[in-house]
C-alpha positions in Angstrom: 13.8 23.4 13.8 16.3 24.2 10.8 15.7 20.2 9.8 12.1 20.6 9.1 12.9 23.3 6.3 14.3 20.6 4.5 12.3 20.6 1.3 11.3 17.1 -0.1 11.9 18.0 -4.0 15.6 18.7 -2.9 16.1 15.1 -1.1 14.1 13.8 -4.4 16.5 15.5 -6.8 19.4 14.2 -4.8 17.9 10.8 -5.0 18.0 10.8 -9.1 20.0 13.0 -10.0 22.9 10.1 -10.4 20.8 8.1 -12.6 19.6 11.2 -15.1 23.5 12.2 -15.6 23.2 8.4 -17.6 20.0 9.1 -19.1 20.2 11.1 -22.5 16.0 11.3 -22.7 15.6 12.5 -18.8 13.7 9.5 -18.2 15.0 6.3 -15.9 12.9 3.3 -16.5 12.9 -0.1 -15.4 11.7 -3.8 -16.9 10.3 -4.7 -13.4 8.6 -3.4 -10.4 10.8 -1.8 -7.6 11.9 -4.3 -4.9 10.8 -3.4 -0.9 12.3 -0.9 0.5 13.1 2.6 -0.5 16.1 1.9 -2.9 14.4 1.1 -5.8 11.1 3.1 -5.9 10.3 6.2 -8.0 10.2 9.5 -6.1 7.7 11.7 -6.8 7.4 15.4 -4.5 6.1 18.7 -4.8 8.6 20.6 -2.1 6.3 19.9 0.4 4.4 16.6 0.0 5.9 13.4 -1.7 5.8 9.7 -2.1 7.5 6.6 -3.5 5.7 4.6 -6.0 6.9 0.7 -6.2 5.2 0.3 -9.6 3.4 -3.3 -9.1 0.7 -4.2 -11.5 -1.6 -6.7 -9.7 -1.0 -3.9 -6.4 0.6 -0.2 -6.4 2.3 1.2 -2.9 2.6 4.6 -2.4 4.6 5.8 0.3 3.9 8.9 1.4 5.6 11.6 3.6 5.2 15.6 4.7 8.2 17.6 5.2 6.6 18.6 8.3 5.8 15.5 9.9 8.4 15.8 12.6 8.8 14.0 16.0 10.8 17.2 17.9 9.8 19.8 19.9 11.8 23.2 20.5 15.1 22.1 21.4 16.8 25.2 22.8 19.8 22.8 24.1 20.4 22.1 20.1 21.0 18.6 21.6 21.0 16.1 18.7 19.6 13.0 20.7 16.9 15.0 21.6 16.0 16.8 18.5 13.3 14.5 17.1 12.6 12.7 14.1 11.4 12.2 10.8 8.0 10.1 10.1 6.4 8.0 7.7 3.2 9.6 7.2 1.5 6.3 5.6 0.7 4.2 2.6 -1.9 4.5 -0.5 -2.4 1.0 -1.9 -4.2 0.3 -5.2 -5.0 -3.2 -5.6 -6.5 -4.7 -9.1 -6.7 -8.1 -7.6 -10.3 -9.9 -6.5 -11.8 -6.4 -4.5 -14.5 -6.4 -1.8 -17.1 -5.9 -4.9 -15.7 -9.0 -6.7 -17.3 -12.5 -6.5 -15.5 -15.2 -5.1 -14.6 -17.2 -7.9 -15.7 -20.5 -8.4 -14.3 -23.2 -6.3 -12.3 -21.1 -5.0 -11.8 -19.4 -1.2 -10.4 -15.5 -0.6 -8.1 -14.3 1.8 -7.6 -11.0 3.4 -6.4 -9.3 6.7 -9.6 -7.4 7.9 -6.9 -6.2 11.2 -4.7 -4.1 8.3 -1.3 -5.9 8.7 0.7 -6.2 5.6 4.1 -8.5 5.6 7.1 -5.8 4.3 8.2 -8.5 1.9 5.8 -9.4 -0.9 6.7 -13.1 -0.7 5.2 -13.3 3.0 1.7 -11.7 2.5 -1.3 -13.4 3.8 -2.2 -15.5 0.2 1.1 -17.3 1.3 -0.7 -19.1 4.0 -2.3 -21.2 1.8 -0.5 -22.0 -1.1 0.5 -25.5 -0.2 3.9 -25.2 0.6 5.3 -25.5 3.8 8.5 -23.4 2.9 6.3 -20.3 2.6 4.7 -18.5 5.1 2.4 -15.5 6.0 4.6 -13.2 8.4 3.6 -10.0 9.5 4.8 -8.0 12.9 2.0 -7.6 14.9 2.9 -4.1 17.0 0.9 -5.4 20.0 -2.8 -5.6 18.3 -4.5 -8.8 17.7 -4.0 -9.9 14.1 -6.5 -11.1 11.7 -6.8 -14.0 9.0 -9.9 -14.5 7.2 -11.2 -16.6 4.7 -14.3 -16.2 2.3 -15.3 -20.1 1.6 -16.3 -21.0 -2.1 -19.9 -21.2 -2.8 -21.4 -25.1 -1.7 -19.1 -25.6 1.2 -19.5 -27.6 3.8 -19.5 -26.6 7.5 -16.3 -26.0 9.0 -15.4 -28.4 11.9 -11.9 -27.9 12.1 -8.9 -25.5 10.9 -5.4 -26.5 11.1 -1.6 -24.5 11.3 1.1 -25.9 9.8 4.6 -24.1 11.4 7.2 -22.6 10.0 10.6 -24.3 9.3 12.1 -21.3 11.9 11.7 -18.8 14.7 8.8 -21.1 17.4 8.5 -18.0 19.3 6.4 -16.6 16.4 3.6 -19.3 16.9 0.3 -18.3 17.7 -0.1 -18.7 21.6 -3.8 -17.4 22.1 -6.4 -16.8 19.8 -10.0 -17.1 18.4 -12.1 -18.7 15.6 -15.3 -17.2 14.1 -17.9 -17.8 11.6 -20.0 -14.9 10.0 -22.5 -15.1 6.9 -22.4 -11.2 6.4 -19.0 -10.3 7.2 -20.4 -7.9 10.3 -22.0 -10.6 13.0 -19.8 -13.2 14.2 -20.3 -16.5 15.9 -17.6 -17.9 18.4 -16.6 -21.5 17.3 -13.6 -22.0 19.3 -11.0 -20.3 21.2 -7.3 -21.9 22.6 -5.1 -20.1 25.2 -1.9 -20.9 26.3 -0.6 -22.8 23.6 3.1 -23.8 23.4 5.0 -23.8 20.3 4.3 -26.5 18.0 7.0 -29.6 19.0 8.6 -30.0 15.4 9.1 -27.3 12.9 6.7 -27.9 9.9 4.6 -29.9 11.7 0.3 -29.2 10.9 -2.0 -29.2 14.2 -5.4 -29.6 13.6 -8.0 -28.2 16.0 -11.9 -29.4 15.7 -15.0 -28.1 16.9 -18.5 -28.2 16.7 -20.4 -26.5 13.9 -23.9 -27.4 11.4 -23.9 -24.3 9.6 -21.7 -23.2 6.7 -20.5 -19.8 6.8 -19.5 -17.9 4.0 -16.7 -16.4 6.1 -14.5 -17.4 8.9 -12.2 -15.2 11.1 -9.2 -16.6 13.0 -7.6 -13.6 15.3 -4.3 -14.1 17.2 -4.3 -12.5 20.3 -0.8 -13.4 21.5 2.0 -15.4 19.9 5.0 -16.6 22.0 6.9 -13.9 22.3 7.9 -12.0 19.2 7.4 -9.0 17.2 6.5 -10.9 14.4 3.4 -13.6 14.0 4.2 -16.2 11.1 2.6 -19.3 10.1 3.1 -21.7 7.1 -0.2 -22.7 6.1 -4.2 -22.3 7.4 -6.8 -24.3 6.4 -10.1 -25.0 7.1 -13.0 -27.6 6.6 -13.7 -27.3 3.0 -11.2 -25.2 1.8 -9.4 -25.9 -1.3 -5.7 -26.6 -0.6 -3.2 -24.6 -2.9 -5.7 -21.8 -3.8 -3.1 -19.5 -4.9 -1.2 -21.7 -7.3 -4.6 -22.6 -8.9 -5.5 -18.8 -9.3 -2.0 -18.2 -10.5 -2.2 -20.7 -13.4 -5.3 -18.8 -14.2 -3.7 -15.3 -14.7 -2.0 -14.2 -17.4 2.1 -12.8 -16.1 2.2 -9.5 -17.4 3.8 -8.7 -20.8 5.3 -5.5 -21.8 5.8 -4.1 -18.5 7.7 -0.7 -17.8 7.8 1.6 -14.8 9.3 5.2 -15.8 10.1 8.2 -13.9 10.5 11.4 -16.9 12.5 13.9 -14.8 11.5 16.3 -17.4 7.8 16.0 -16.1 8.2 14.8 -12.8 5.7 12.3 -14.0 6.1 8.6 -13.1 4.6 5.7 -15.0 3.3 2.3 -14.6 2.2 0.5 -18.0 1.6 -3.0 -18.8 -0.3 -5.6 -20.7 -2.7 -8.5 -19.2 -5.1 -10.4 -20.9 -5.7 -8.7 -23.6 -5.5 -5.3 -21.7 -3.0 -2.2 -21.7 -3.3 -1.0 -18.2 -1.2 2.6 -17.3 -1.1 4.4 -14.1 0.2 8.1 -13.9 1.0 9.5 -10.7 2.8 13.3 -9.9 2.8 14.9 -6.8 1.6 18.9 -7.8 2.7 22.2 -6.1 0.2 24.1 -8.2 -2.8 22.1 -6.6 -0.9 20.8 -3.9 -2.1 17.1 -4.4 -0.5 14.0 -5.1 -2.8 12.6 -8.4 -2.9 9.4 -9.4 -4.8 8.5 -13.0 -5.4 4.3 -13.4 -7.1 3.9 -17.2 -7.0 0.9 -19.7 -7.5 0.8 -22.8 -10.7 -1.6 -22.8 -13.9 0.1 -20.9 -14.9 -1.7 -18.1 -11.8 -3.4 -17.2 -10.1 -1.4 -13.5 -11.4 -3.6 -11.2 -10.0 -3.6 -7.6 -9.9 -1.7 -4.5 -8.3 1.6 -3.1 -7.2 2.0 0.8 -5.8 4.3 2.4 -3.4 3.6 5.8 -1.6 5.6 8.2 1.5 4.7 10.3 1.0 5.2 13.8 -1.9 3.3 14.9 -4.7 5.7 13.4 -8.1 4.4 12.1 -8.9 5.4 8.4 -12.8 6.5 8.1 -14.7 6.3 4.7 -17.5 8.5 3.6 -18.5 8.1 0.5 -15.8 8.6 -2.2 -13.4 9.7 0.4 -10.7 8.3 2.8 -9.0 9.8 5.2 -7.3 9.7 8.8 -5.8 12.1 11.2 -3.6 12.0 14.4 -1.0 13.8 16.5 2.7 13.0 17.7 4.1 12.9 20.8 4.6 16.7 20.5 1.2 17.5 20.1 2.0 18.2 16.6 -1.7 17.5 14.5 -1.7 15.8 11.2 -4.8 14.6 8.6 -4.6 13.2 5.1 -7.1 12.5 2.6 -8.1 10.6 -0.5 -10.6 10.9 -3.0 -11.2 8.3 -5.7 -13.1 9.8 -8.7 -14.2 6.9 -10.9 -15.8 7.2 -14.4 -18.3 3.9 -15.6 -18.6 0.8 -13.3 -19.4 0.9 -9.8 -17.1 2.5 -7.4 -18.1 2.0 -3.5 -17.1 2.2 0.4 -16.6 -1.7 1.3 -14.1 -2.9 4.5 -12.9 0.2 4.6 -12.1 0.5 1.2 -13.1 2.1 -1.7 -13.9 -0.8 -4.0 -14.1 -0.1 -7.8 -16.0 -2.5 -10.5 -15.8 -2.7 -14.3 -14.5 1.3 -14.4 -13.3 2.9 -17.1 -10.9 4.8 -15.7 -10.0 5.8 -11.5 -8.8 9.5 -10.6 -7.4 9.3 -7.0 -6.1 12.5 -5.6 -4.1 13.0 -2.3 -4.1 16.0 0.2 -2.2 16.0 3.6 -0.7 18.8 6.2 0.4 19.1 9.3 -0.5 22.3 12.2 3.3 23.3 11.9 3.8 26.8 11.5 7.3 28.4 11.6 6.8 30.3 14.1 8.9 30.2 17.6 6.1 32.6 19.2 3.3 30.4 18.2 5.6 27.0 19.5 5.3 25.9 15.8 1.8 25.0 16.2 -0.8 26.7 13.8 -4.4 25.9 13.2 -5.6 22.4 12.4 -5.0 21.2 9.0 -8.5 19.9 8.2 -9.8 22.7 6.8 -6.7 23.3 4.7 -6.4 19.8 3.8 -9.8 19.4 3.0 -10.1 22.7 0.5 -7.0 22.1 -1.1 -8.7 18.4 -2.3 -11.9 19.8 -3.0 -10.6 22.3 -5.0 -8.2 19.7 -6.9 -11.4 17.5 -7.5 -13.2 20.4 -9.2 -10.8 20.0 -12.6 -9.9 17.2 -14.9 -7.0 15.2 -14.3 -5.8 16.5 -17.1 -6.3 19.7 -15.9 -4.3 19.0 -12.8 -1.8 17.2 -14.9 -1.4 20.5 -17.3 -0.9 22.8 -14.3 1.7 20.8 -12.5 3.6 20.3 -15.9 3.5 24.4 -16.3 4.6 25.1 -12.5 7.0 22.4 -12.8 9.3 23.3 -15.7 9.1 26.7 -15.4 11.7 25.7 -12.8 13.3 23.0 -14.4 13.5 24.0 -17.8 15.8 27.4 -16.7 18.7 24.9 -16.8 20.3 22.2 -19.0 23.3 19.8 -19.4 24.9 17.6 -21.8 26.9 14.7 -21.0 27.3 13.2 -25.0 25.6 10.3 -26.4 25.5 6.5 -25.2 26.3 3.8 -27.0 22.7 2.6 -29.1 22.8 -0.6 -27.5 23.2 1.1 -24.3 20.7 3.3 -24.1 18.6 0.7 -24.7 19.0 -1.1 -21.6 17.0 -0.3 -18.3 18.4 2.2 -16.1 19.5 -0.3 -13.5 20.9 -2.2 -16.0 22.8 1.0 -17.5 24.6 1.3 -14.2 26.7 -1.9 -14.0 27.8 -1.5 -18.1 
């Protein structure tokens, strides 16, 4: 029980503090976003509630944990093996790429993963699958639920009567075994077109099966859902396509976009404020995200300095298995461990201009001005040995301590957290001399090797 007392602002401070002894200005900053993983990310935490931010610019991942969330139960044998463990209490993604409000663009087809899988490296997400090279691949682990591939065609095409897999160079056993292929025209209803059981992995690695069926009417999406692979955790595949699908979709839209200039992700230990900010096409986009004791709220601001242009989509998902429900500006999800430990989170997105809107289980956002997203979660732990560490359920808590939060301004929020904040940190302070000019004008990571 003593574990769960571990506060999340002291692991946090741990984390940085070997960077800000470098750092004459308090802030560590970086040139590029933060690789998978939890080494490179920028730690944000109230004491109680936290999360890592990865800093990407066409999508944002925030990791997020409660210092609570605990796998154990009483323990009275003090027996580590059995003590329990720490969890992952789930991910808020911010996407600005094409959202469920956003056209397909001409001559062009969309992919996305309507089951919720997401590869852990970046280089293996689902727009891999149909890039047009056979030395990528989409590879996500399945944890024993069917996954899902779909495709929204371009406008014009023609009736699909066949879809084809190209392998991967490795690993057969992660070929699709069974599964189904569907047509829809609204994304809700869906025709059966074909289904395969049984199937063997493909003879050759990087070989491209094709598998035809009957069809006269052109959908404007189709649906293929693996139901088994042969064997492994993991599902991969090198490339889908379908009848009518342009090949090499993502090259083509990544000739279109601009790369990102000016880029910096920042973590000012002074504010406990971290920041994204670059500039595309024309456009300064900044993201602001703190995790505040005061309101206890993780707040996330995403503003440009154009009106109109924070396009994308917000989604919220949990970790062990639990369905995320929408109503109206708000996501949220709930569960309980093997313990019987009860747990809910919640996010609101509070958009100003443009259109902001529930689609696929996602808050979609269209030609905003600017997107406020604020973050509550607790658990029922109570410390408490008489009560077995259970308390009441944490929706009421959880949802009063966001609808208070969504009552004031981000900048509201933003000036409360900073007051709370450094009334703390500012009692203390420490000199370690002066870098080098040339030095301190490096990125922290690269600071660390000079």
């Amino acid at each position: 029980m003593i574990q769960r007392k571990f506060l999340l602002a002291a692991v946090f401070t741990t984390m940085v503090a070997s960077h800000a002894m470098s750092d004459n200005n308090l802030t560590l900053w970086y040139d590029k976003p933060a690789k998978p993983g939890m080494n490179e990310a920028l730690p944000v935490g109230n004491g109680r509630l936290g999360a890592l931010v990865y800093g990407g610019t066409d999508s944002e991942r925030l990791v997020l944990n409660e210092n609570s969330l605990w796998t154990g139960d009483e323990n009275p044998s003090g027996n580590y093996d059995s003590m329990g463990s720490y969890q992952m209490l789930g991910e808020l993604l911010l996407s600005s790429q094409a959202g469920p409000l956003e056209k397909t663009a001409s001559g062009l087809a969309t992919l996305s993963v309507p089951s919720g899988h997401k590869a852990y490296f970046e280089n293996e997400e689902v727009e891999f699958s149909n890039d047009g090279k056979a030395d990528t691949k989409w590879c996500v682990e399945h944890n024993d639920k069917p996954v899902s591939w779909q495709v929204s065609m371009p406008a014009n095409a023609a009736p699909a009567t066949w879809y084809a897999f190209t392998s991967c160079p490795d690993y057969p056993e992660r070929d699709a075994r069974d599964w189904q292929f569907a047509g829809s025209n609204d994304g809700q209803t869906w025709t059966p077109l074909d289904k395969r059981e049984n199937q063997e992995p493909m003879a050759r690695r990087g070989d491209t099966q094709k598998y035809n069926f009957t069809n006269t009417t052109a959908y404007r999406f189709y649906r293929l859902t693996v139901l088994k692979n042969n064997g492994a955790k993991h599902f991969q595949v090198a490339e889908i396509s379908v009848t009518g699908m342009p090949n090499a979709q993502v090259a083509q839209v990544a000739a279109q976009k601009a790369a990102p200039e000016n880029y910096r992700r920042a973590l000012d230990l002074s504010e406990a404020v971290a920041t994204t900010q670059w500039r595309k096409n024309g456009v300064t986009f900044k993201r602001e995200i703190f995790a505040s004791h005061a309101d206890e709220v993780i707040a996330v601001r995403w503003s440009a300095d154009k009106p109109g242009a924070i396009s994308g989509a917000v989604e919220l998902k949990g970790t062990h298995g639990e369905t995320t429900g929408a109503n109206g500006n708000t996501l949220s999800f709930k569960g309980a461990l093997n313990n019987g430990m009860r747990y809910e989170t919640m996010a609101r997105v509070l958009a100003k201009g443009g259109a902001a809107q529930v689609a696929e289980g996602k808050i979609a956002l269209k030609n905003c001005d600017e997107a406020t997203i604020l973050l509550a979660a607790g658990t029922d732990y109570v410390f408490d040995y008489s009560k077995k560490y259970h308390g009441a359920d944490p929706h009421e808590r959880v949802a009063q301590q966001l609808e208070t939060a969504s009552k004031k301004p981000f900048v509201a929020l933003r000036a409360a957290h900073l007051k709370d904040f450094q009334s703390v940190f500012n009692r203390v302070a420490i000199d370690f001399g002066t870098s080098p000019t040339e030095r301190a004008a490096m990125p922290t990571d690269a600071r660390k090797v000079h």
